[in-house]
C-alpha positions, 0 to 999 in steps of 0.5 A: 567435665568437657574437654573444653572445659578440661583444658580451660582449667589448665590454661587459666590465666589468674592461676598462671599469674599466682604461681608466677609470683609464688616462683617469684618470692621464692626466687627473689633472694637466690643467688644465682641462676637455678637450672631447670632441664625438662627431658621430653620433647612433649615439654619442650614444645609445650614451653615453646608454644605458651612461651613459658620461658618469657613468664619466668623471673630471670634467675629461672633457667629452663634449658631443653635436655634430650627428650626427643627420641627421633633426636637422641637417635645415632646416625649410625642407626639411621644409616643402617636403617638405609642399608636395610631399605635397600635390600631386595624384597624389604618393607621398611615400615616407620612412624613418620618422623624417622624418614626425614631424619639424614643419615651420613650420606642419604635418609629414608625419604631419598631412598623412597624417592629412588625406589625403596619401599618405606612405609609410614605406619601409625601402630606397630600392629600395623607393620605386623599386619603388612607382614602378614599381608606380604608373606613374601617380602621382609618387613622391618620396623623401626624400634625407635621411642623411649619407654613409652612407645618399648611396651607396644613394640613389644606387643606387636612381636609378642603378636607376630609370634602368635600369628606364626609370622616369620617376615616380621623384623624389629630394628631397635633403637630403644631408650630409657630415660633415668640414665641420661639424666644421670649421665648429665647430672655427672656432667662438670660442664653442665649444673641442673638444679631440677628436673621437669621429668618426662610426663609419658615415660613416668606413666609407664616406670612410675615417680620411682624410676628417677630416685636415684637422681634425687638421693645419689646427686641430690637433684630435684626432680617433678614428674609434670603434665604438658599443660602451661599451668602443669610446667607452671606448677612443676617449677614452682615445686622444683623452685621450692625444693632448691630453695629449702635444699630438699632433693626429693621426687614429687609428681605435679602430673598425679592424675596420670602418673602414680609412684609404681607406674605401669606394671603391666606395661613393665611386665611386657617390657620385662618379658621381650626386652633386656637392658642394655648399652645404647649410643645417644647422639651428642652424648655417646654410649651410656651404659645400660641405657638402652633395651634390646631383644631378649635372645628367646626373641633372636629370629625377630631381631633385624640386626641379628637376622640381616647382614647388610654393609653400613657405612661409617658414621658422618656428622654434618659438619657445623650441625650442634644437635648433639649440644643442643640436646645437651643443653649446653646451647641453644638452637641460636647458637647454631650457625645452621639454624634458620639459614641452611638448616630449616624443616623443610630442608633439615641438616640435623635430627633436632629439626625434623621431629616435631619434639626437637628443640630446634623445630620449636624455636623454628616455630615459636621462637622470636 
């Protein structure tokens, strides 16, 4: 099949209206509004995009949870990233949406443009090749992703090692995804009926990763593609599941994620990371959410190998990007938004990344 043809198939508008009106008979006699959270910054902007929340029945509720992995990044990791870039003989080396980020008092792009050396890079591998090319200065990459991106970083320590390269630093930031969506099930304020579970996280932890959310809080869950008619699909299962009072863990996405996910990828996670606590913005420390560096791999740990002074954290005051990505508000609500908080010219995380739910509604929202 052409890739044409591939994602025609995804997009055919007589396919999208039959399923609309499955979710529409299924939800015509249900009381209420049903809370559906997707978790991936790829499915918020997909929604966004094809303007699915438009297409739905009123009583369906999509709201955007924290999905975004520059997002869900604490201040006081970009701050310290910043104290980094300012050390003598440092190469800060990133994917492209962390420069932007702000910190309490400054971002990696102002530190660029006042001298520091930052460096976007497309591949972890490229940061270790800046260090093997640069043997006398210190590179420092940025760990920040959620189980999709862990397994490469791990790779490129597991290469710099083979190399025999003493300059090459993770800062590690990682996430994974099942926790926090514990934590805001648990949550009084906040009712989710189902979950649009995050499509590249279970290609890597398998449909098995959200089981816990299914039998201890009797949760719906669908792993679901990106394509309108995948998200389409994926609350029409979910809509049919809440409706019955099933809570079980079904994968829409089957072509790409199976129940067992990436053993490979997890045996690489396994063998260079451990779980650990992480801060997550908006929401605050959950406990073994995060994954940290083994400590066979200690020399390799920016943290542990680097003494800088990091200032005290600093939210900018009137920014909602924590509830946001929460789901308790949306991106209107903020008082921010769309006056002095833009793309070009970002207050919160939540507008920098192309994944962030307020950059989507900047983009596609009316």
């Amino acid at each position: 099949m052409s890739e044409q043809n591939y994602t025609t198939s995804f997009r055919d508008p007589k396919v999208a209206r039959k399923l609309i009106e499955q979710i529409e008979e299924l939800v015509c006699d249900y009381p209420g509004t049903m809370t559906l959270m997707e978790v991936c910054g790829t499915h918020t902007m997909a929604i966004y995009q094809h303007g699915i929340r438009a297409l739905l029945p009123e009583k369906i509720r999509l709201i955007s949870g924290p999905g975004c992995p520059v997002c869900v990044t604490p201040v006081g990791y970009v701050d310290r990233a910043v104290a980094l870039s300012r050390s003598e003989g440092t190469i800060i080396a990133t994917f492209g949406d962390m420069v932007r980020v702000p910190g309490s008092s400054s971002s990696l792009l102002r530190e660029r443009a006042q001298g520091a050396d930052v460096r976007i890079v497309y591949s972890p591998l490229d940061a270790v090749a800046l260090a093997e090319k640069h043997p006398e200065q210190q590179v420092v990459f940025l760990g920040v992703g959620f189980e999709t991106t862990a397994p490469t970083i791990a790779g490129s320590i597991l290469e710099a090692r083979r190399r025999g390269l003493t300059n090459y630093f993770v800062l590690c930031s990682h996430k994974t995804m099942p926790e926090p969506m514990a934590a805001l099930t648990a949550d009084p304020e906040l009712k989710v009926d189902g979950y649009l579970c995050p499509a590249h996280v279970s290609a890597i932890i398998g449909a098995k990763g959200y089981e816990v959310l299914a039998r201890d809080f009797h949760v719906p869950c669908v792993v679901t593609g990106f394509e309108p008619l995948d998200v389409l699909q994926g609350v029409q299962m979910l809509a049919r599941q809440a409706i019955s009072g099933e809570a079980q863990v079904e994968i829409q996405y089957s072509r790409i994620v199976k129940p067992e996910g990436n053993l490979k990828a997890q045996a690489l996670l396994a063998e260079v990371f451990k779980p650990c606590d992480a801060s997550w913005r908006g929401i605050g420390e959950i406990p073994h959410s995060g994954l940290c560096l083994r400590p066979e791999f200690a020399p390799f740990d920016a943290e542990v190998q680097f003494s800088v002074a990091v200032e005290a954290p600093k939210e900018h005051a009137g920014c909602l990007c924590g509830e946001i990505l929460k789901g308790k508000v949306v991106p209107k609500d903020c008082k921010l938004f769309r006056t002095v908080c833009t793309p070009e010219d970002p207050v919160g995380a939540c507008m920098v990344s192309s994944e962030g739910t307020c950059a989507a509604e900047y983009k596609y929202g009316t």
